[in-house]
N, C-alpha and C positions, 0 to 999 in steps of 0.2 A: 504494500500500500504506500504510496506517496503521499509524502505532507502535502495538505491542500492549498491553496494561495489563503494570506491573512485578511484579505477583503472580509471585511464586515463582522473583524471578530471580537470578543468583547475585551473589555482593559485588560485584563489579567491577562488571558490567550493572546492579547498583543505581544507583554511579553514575553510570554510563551516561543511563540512566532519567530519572535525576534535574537533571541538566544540560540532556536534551531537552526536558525538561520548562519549563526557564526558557529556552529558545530554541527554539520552535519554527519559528522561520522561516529559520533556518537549516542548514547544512548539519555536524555535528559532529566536527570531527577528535578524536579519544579516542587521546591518545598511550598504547602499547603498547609499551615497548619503542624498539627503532629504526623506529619503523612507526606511521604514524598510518591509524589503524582507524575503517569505517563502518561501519552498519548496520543493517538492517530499510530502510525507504525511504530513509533518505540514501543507503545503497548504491546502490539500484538508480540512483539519478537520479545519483549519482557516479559509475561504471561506466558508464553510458550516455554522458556527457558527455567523459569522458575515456578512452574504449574500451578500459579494464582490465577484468580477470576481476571476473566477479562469483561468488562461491565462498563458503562456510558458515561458521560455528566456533561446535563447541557448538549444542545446543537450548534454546528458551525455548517452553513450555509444550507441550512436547511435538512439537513442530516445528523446522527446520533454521534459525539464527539466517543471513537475506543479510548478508553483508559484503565489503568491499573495502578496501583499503587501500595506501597511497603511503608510499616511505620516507623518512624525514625529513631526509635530508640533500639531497630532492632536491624538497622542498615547493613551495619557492617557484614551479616550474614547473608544478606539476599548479594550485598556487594561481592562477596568470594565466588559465591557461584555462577554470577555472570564474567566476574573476570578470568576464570575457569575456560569460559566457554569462548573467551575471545571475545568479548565486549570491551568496548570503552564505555564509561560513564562519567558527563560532566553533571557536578552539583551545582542545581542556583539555588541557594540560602536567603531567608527572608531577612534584609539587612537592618529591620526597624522591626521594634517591640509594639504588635496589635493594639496593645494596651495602653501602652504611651504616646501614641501617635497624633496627631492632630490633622486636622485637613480631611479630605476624602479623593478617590481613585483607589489604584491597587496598593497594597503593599510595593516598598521598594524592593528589589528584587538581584543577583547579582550571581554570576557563575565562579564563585572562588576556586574553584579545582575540577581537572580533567581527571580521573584517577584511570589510570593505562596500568599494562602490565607490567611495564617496567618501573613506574612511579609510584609504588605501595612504598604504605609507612605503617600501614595499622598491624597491630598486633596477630589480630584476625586473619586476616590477609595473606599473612606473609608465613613462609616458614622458617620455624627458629633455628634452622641448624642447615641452612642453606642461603646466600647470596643470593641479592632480586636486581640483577644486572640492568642496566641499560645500554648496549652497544650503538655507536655512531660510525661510519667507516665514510670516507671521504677519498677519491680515485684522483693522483696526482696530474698532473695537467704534463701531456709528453709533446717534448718536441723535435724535429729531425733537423737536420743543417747538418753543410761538409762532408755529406757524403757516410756519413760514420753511423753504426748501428747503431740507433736508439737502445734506452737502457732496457731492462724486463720492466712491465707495468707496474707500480707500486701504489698500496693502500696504506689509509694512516687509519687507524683506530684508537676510540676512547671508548673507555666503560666504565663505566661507575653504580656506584649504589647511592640511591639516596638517603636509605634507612640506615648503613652507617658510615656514610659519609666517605667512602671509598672513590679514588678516579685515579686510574693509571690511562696510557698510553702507550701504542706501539706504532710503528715503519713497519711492513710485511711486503714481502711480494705478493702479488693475487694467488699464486699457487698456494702458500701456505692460511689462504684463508679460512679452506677448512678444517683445518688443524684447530686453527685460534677459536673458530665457532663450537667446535670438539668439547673445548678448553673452556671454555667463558659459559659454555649453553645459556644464552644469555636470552630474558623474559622476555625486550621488544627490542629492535634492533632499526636506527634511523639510518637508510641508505636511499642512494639516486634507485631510481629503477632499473638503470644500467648494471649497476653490482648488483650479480648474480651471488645469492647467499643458500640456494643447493633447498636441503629440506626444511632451514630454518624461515623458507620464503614466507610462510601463512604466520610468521612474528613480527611481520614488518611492519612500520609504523603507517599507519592510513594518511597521515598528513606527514609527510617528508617535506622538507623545503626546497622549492624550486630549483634554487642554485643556491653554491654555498660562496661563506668569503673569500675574499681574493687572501693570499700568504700571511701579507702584509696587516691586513686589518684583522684578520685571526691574532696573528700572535698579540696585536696592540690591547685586541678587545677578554684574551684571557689572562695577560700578563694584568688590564685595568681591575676585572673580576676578583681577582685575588690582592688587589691594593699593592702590587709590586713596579718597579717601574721597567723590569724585563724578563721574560722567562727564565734568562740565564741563571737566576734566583735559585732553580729548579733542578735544574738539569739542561741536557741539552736536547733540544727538540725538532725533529726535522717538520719543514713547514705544512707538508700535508696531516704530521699529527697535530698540529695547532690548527688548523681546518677541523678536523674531526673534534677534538675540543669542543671548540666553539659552536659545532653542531648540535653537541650532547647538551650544551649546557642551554642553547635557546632553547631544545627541546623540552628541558627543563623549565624553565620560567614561563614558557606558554601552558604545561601543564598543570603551575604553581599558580595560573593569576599573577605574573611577573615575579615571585618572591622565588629568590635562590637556595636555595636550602645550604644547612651545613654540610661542605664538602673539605677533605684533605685537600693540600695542595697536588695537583699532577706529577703523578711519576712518570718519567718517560721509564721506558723497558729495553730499551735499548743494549746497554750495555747488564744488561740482567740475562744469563742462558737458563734456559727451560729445555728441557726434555720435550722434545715435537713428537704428536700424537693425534693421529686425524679423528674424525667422530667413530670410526669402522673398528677402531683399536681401542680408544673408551667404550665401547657397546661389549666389546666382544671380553674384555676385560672383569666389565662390571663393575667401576669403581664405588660408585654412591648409586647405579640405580641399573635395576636387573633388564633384561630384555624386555620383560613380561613390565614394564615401567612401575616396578616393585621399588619403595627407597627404607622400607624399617626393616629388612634384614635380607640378609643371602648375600648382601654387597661388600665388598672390602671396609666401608668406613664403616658400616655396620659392626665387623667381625675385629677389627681392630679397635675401635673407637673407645677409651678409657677416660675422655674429657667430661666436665659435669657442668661447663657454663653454655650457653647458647652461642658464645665469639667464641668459645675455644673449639664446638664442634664445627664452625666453620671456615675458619683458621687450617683446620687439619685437614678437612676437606678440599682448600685450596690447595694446600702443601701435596695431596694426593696428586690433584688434575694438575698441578704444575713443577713439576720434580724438576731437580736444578740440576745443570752440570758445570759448577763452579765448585770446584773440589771445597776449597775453604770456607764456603758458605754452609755445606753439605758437612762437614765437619764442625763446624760452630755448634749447629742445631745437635748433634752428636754429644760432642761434649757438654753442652746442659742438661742434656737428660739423664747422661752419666753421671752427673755431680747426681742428680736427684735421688738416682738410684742409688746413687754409694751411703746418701741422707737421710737413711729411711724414715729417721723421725719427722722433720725437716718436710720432706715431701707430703707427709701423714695431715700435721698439721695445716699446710698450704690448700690442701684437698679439702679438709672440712674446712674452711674458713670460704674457699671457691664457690663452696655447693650451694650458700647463701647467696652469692653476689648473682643481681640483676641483669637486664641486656644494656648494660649503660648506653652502646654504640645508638642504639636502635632510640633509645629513650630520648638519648641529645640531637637524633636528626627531628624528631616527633617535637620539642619544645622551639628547635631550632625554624621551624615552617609556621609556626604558631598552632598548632595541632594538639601542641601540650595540652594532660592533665596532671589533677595534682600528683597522682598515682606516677608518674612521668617524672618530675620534682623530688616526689619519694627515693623512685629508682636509684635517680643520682646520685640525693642526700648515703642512701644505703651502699649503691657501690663504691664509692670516694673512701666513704669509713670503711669495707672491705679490705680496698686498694691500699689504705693505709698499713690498716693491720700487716696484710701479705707482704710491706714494705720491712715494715719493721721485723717480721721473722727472716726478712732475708739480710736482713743487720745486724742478726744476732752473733755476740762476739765469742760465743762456744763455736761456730762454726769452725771445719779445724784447715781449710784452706780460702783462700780469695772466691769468686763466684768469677765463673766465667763471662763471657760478656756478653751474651745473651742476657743472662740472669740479671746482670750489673747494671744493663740499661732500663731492662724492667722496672730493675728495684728503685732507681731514679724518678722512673715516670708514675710509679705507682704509690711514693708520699710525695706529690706534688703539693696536694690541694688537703691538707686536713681541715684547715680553716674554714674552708666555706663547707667542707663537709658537716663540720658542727655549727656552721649558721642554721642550713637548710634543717637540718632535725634539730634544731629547738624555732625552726619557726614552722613548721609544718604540725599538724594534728597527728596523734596514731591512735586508733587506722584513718589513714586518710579517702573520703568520698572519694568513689567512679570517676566524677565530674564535680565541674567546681559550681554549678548551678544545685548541686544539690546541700551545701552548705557546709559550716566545721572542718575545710580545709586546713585555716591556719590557725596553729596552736591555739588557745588563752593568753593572752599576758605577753605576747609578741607586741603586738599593734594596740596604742593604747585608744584609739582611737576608733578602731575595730571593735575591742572590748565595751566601751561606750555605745556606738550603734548597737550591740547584742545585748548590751543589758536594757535601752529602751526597749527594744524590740520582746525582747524578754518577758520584761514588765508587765507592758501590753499586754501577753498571752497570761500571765498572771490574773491579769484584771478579767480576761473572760472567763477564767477557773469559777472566779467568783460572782461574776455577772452568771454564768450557770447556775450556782448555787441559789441565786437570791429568786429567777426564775421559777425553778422547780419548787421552791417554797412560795412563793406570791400565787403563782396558778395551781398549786397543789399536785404537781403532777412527777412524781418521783422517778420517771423515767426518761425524763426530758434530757437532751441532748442538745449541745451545740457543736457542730458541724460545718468544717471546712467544702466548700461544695466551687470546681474550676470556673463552672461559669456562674453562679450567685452569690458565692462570698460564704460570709459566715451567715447558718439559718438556726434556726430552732429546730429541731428534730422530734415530734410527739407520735408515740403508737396511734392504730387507729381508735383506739375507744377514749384515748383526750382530746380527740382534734377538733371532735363539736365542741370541748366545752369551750374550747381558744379561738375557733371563728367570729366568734359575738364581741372577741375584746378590740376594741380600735382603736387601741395603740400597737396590734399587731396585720401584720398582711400575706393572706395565706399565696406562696408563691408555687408550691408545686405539691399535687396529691397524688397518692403512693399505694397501692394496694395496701401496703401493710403498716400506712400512718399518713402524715401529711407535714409538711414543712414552710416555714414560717418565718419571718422576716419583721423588724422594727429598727426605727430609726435611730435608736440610742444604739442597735449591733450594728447597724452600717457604717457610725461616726467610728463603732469600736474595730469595725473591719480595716474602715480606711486609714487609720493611725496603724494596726498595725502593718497592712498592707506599706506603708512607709517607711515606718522603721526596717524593717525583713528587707525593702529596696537600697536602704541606705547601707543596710548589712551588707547586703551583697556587690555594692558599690564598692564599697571598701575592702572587701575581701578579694575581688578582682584587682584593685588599685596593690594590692601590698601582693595577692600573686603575681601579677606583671613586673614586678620589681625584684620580684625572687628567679623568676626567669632571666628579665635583663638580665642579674647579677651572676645567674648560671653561664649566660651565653657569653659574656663578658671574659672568660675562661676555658670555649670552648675548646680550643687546642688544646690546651693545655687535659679539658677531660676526653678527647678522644684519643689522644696519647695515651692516658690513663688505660680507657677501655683498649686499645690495642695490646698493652701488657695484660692486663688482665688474661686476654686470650691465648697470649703468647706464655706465657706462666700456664696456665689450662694446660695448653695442647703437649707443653714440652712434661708436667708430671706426667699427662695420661701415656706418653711415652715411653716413661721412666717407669708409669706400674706396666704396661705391657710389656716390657725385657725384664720384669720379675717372673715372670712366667717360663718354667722350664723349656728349654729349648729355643729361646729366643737370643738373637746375640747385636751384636754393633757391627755389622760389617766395614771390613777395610777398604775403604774408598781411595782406587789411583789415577793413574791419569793415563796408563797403559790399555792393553788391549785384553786383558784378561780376564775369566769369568770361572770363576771355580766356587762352587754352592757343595758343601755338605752336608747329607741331614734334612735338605729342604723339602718344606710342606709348605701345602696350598691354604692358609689362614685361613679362607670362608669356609671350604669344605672339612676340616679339621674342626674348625668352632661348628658345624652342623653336628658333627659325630660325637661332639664331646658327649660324656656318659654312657657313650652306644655302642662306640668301637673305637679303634687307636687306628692311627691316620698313620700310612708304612710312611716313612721320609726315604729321600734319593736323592745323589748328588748328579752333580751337573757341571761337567769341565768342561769348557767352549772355548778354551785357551788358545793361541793363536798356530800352533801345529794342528791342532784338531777343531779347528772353530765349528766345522759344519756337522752337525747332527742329524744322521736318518736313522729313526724312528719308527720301527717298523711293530705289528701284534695286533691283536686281534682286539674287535671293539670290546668294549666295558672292560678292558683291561685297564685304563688308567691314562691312558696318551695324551686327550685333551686335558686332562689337572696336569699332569706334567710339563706338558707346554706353558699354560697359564699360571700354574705356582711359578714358574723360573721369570715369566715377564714382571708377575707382582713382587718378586723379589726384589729384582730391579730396579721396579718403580718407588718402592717402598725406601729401599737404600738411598737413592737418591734425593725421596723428600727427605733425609736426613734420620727416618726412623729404624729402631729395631728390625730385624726381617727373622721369619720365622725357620731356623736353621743354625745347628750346630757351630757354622764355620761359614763365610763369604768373604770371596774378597771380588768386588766389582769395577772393571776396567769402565769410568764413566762411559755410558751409552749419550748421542747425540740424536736418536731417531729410536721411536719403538715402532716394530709392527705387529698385530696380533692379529690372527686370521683363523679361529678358532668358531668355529658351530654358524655358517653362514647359510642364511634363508636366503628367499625371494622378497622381492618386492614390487609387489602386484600392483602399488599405486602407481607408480612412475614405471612398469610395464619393465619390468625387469625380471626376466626367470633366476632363480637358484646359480646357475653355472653361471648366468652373466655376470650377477654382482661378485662371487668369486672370480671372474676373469677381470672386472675392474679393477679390485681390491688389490689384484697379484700387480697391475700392472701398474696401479703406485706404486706398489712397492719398487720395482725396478726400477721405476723412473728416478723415485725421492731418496731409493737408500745407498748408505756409501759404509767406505769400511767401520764407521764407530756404531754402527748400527745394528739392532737387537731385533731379530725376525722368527719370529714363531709360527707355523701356518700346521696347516691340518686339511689333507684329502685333497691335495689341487690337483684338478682334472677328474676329480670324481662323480663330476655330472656331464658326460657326455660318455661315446664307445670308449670302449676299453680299448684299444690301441691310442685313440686319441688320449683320451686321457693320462694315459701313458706317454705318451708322444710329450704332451704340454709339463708333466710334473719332470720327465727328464730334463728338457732345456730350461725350465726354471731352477731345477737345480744345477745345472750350468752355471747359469747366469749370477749365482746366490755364490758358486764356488770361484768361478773365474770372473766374474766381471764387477760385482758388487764387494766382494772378500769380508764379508760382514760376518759376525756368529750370528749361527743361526739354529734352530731345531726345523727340521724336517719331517712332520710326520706322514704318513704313508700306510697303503695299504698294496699298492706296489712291488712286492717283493724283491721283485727281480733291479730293482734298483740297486740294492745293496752290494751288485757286482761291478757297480762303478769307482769303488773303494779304490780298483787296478789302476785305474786313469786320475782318479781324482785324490791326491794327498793328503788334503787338510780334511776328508771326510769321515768320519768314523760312525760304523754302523752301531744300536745300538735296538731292545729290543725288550717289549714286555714281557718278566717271566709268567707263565703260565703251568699249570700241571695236571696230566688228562689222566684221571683216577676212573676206571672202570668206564670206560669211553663217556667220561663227564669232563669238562673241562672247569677248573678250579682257577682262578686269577688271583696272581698274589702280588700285582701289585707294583713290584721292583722292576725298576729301570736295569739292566746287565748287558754288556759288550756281545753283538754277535746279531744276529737275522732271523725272524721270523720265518720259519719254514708254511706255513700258511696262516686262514687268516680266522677261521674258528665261526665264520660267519652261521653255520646253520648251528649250532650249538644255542650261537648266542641267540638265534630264531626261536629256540625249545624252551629258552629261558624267559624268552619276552611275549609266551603266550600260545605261537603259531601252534594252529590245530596237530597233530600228531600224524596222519595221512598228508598232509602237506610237507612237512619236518622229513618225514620218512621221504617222501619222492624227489624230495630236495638233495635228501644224503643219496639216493642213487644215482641221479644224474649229475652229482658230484664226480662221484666213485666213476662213471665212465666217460666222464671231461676230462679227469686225470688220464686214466688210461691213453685218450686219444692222445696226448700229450701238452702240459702247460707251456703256455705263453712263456718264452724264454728271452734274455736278452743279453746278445751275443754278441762279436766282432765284425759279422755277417751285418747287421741292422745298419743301413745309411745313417741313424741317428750319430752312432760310434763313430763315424769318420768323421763327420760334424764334429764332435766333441772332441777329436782330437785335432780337427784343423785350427779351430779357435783356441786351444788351450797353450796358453802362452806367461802363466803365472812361473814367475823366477825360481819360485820353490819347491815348480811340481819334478818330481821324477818323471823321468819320460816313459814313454809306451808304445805299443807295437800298432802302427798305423792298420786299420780296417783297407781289407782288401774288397774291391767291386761285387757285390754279389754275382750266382753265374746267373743268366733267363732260364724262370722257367718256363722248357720249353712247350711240355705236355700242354701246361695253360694257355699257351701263345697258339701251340694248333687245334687245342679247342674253339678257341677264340674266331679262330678263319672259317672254321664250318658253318654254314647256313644250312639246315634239315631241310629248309621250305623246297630250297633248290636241288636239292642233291636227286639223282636218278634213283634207282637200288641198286644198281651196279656202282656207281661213286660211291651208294652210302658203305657199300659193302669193304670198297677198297678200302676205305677213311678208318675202317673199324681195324681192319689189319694193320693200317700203319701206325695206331695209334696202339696198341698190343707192342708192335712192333719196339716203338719208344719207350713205351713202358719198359721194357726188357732190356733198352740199352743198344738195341740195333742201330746202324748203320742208318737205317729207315729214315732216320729223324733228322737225316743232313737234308735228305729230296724232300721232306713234308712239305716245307715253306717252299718250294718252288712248284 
């Protein structure tokens, strides 16, 4: 349905009209009262969405206006579920009190916030232990001259959070974008139409801005944003990240009603290394969220996760999706957690003191937008006194060496502020109101002034204690009530069998009758209503005046507390670190700068935390060392080969964010590129069979990986024929061993691969044991040097269900496939020549060149005969000569002639 034109509509619906008019891509909540109001098609699509009535009010041009509406004390829940579903909603708020108003027309009316996916602040809304990004990406401006190859296209990107105040920046080339989108999975993302952003397209912002600024007025206009007089301030920025910038952040203030929220200064990332990781290899991994889009368990930060604040579980989350490969960095984080664990007390204490502290970050972007409540205030007040506390245990002078510097700088930013930590909690009430409209925010005996209006006010409601009293005895009627009532004020309240005798009195005026009484009104309670109704206003006048002043005086410090909240997390993430490597069998791996990869002992953390109490998880090492980097992986399914691929990448990844990994022993050659290519589907929306998206996936990999680089893959070519397939997992593993020299595991169902060990140096076969007890086959699990002699497939059939008459006719046309003879792969196969033409690695030993296959010729003089044509004297001849060849005669020189 389309909005109608605004001819002839009435005040209110003008500006109705006139608000949809400046948003129409969104969904318009039009405060009414206690009630926020659709209409026309935002109804319908709102009512649909959130399966409310859809019902009228009033006509516009002659027909029934749809509408629906939520009430607003209960927003923020209808609000999640349409942001859920890919809405936007702008709020128009009624900017004047009904009550105080003078004049006549509509209420005044005003749109203070767009609320989008990537602009959540509310509590509601968002989730605590996960980032609500906003990506902006901005396409550098290319130019040619002199003849000379333009450079690769390059994007600048900015992300940030506004809920705690987070904005970094990067320079990418386009290729690596989907990596960064892998990396960020960011909630709405403002790009040209031009930038292609792959699956993330349906998060795109509906109003992107036409064109963005020119280099020059970017950097002017975020360097002015931040009150600095040059980015240099910062870091160093290339100009298309200060394009992207200045994207994010108009994006922001048109969502904000022009108000900027609290944000960090911009990091450039530039000189920051990350571990690159495209979305294919986060899926297949499962860091924080399962295929099945599961995020409270079966995931890595699930099965690892020992934080107890909402920053510190998302801190470590980042640390997950963003592993570093800056040895020193990677060892820093190492050595704090170390100290932690060596401290057991130290750490003990740090943890219960943590398990109290608030979402500070989230709290100071929420007071920072004006969005505050007092509960917001509280938060502060509460984490500041935390953050102190946690300060001072990390100053204590038992401790029996220095704190590393991790720790060191925590402990700096975390007694910054105790002072205003002890303002806020002795000027605040406990427990402090939802909202400040509902009263008793701040303390007694803060604001003397304050105290004054509540004691009139007070008073007042004293005097009707006893204006009641004198009532119930004057009219005789002991059950009299007086009663607060939203739209009449204070009334009398009488059952129904005194109400006649109160009718007759005229000094009373009956205002509304009741099945079950009748209610009543006089002019001495209206004088009594409206003194208090003033005082209660003047209350709350001044309760607003001295909360605004408690926020200024917050915001006034905000670096200084989202520094704060930063340690806070950063202390979080680094004990839950330190208790996860109290856990047997977890170690510090040795992080170097070589090329090495040696895991002993390693298990897969989430499936390990699945089994605990049920079974013990077999551990396997893993030496990818540079004489044997490349791993074929050969056994039968449910033997264990996908965990073993994917526990060695999570190791990896794990070591690198600076954490524990779960194993005996590691020492890890930093990785530059992971690739994970473990349990790959279809995907039927974008019209992609099974084998395709595995033949995509394979051929990043070849394009993006180089020697520092960590490849795991599973079954390639196992969705087309079997030679094919065959044919494609041979040259990829070429390519893996000669052309890329990366470690890699190779797993396979392939067998006959494993005889390329002859030709190929750095490969070493390796192979799940298994043990066939009474023709049953038993899986035990362990990784061991050597080749799977087959693949156990109809076994594994018996076990997953298959009828028994199928199973059975399965094993005999096995039993006579063998017989006619397996698939072999020899010196004969043109692949082998191939493989030895291109092999040109310094280190390979050499090998016995593939000689030309001979023709077969039998096939070649089948091939020439046409039955259609032949006499029966030709056919007859044809039949001897081809006997004839069979046999080896002479015959088969004259066939072809």
């Amino acid at each position: 349905m389309q909005t109608p034109s605004a001819d002839g509509a009435s005040p209110s619906m003008s500006q109705w009209f006139a608000m949809k008019a400046d948003h129409p891509n969104a969904l318009l909540f039009f405060r009414m009262g206690d009630f926020y109001e659709l209409f026309f098609a935002d109804a319908e699509a709102a009512a649909a969405a959130l399966d409310i009535a859809l019902t009228a009010r009033g006509e516009h041009g002659g027909a029934p206006i749809p509408m629906c509406g939520v009430p607003v004390h209960a927003r923020d829940a209808y609000l999640a579920r349409l942001i859920r579903r890919g809405f936007r909603v702008a709020l128009a708020e009624q900017m004047e009190d009904p009550k105080k108003r003078t004049g006549r027309g509509p209420l005044k009316r005003e749109v203070v916030r767009i609320i989008t996916p990537g602009t959540l602040t509310e509590e509601a809304l968002l989730d605590a232990a996960a980032p609500n990004l906003l990506l902006a990406l901005a396409e550098a401006a290319t130019s040619r001259g002199g003849g000379r190859q333009s450079p690769p296209p390059m994007l600048g990107a900015a992300w940030l959070d506004i809920s705690t105040g987070q904005f970094e920046t990067a320079c990418l080339a386009k290729a690596d974008l989907p990596a960064l989108l892998g990396r960020l999975d960011p909630a709405e993302i403002v790009a040209d139409a031009a930038i292609h952003v792959g699956p993330w397209d349906e998060r795109r912002a509906a109003d992107a801005p036409a064109t963005a600024p020119r280099p020059e007025e970017a950097r002017h206009r975020l360097a002015e944003a931040f009150a600095v007089a040059s980015l240099d301030a910062f870091g160093s920025f290339e100009d298309v990240e200060a394009v992207a910038a200045v994207l994010a952040l108009d994006y922001v203030r048109r969502t904000q009603a022009g108000r900027l929220p609290h944000l960090s200064r911009p990091q450039p990332q530039g000189a920051r290394g990350v571990l690159a990781m495209d979305a294919a290899t986060r899926a297949s991994l499962e860091i924080s969220e399962t295929r099945t889009g599961e995020t409270g368990r079966h995931t890595l930060l699930a099965a690892i996760r020992r934080t107890v604040t909402p920053g510190g579980v998302r801190l470590l989350a980042g640390w997950l999706h963003a592993p570093l490969t800056d040895q020193s960095a990677i060892v820093a984080r190492q050595d704090a957690w170390d100290f932690l664990l060596l401290q057991g007390a130290l750490t003990e204490r740090l943890r219960e003191r943590l398990r109290a502290a608030p979402d500070l970050a989230r709290a100071l972007a929420r007071l920072a937008l004006g969005q505050g409540t007092p509960r917001d205030l509280a938060a502060t007040a509460d984490g500041l006194k935390i953050a102190d506390e946690i300060a001072q245990c990390l100053k204590d002078e038992r401790l029996p060496e220095a704190l590393p510097p991790l720790l060191a700088e925590a402990r700096t930013a975390l007694g910054a502020l105790p002072d205003l930590a002890a303002y806020l909690a002795g000027a605040l009430a406990d427990p402090v109101p939802v909202r400040l409209e509902d009263g008793r925010a701040i303390a007694p005996g803060f604001d003397a002034e304050l105290d004054a209006e509540r004691g009139l006010r007070d008073e007042q409601r004293q005097i009707l204690a006893r204006v009641q009293l004198d009532y119930a005895e004057r009219y005789g009627v002991a059950s009299l009530k007086i009663k607060h009532h939203a739209q009449l004020g204070y009334v009398i309240e009488v059952p129904a069998a005194a109400a006649e005798k109160l009718r007759d009195r005229p000094e009373l005026v009956l205002r509304q009758g009741l099945a079950a009484g009748a209610r009543f009104t006089s002019t001495e309670l209206s004088e009594l209503d409206r003194r208090i109704a003033a005082a209660a206003d003047r209350a709350a006048a001044r309760e607003r005046v001295v909360f605004d002043h408690l926020v200024a005086r917050t915001l006034a410090e905000r670096a200084a507390i989202s520094a704060c909240a930063a340690a806070l997390a950063r202390v979080d993430a680094l004990q839950g670190a330190a208790r996860l490597a109290e856990a047997a069998g977890w170690c510090r791996p040795l992080i170097t700068e070589d090329e090495a990869l040696q895991i002993s002992g390693g298990r897969h953390p989430v499936v390990e935390a699945a089994l605990s109490g049920k079974a013990v998880f077999v551990p396997n090492d893993c030496d990818l060392s540079p004489p044997q980097r490349l791993m074929l992986l050969t056994g039968p399914n449910m033997a264990g080969k996908s965990t073993f691929l994917r526990q060695n990448a999570l190791i990896v990844l794990m070591a690198q964010a600076g954490l524990p990994v779960p194993a005996s022993s590691a020492s890890i050659g930093i990785v530059d590129r992971l690739f994970s290519r473990v349990g790959a589907a279809d995907d039927l929306a974008r019209g992609r069979s099974t084998f395709m998206v595995e033949m995509t996936e394979t051929a990043a990999i070849l394009h993006q990986g180089g020697p520092r680089s960590l490849v795991v893959v599973d079954e390639i070519g196992r969705g087309t024929a079997t030679l094919d397939g065959l044919a494609i997992a041979w040259a990829v593993l070429e390519a893996l061993h000669n052309t890329i020299r990366c470690r890699a595991i190779f797993a396979t169902h392939f067998h006959e691969l494993a005889r390329l060990t002859g030709i190929m140096p750095r490969l070493q076969p390796a192979t799940m044991r298994i043990k066939d007890w009474k023709g049953s086959v038993i899986f035990l699990h362990e990784v061991t040097h050597g080749a799977a002699g087959r693949s156990w497939g109809v076994h594994v059939a018996a076990l997953a269900g298959v009828p028994a008459p199928v199973v059975k006719r399965a094993a005999h046309l096995l039993a006579t496939l063998e017989k006619s003879g397996p698939l072999t792969v020899s010196a004969e196969l043109p692949l082998f020549a191939a493989a030895q033409k291109q092999h040109d690695d310094a280190d390979t030993e050499t090998g016995e060149r593939a000689a030309t296959p001979a023709p077969d010729v039998l096939r070649e003089a089948l091939a020439e005969i046409d039955p259609e044509r032949l006499t029966a004297r030709q056919a007859l001849e044809s039949l001897y000569r081809l006997k004839e060849l069979v046999s080896g005669s002479p015959a088969a020189d004259s066939l072809a002639s």
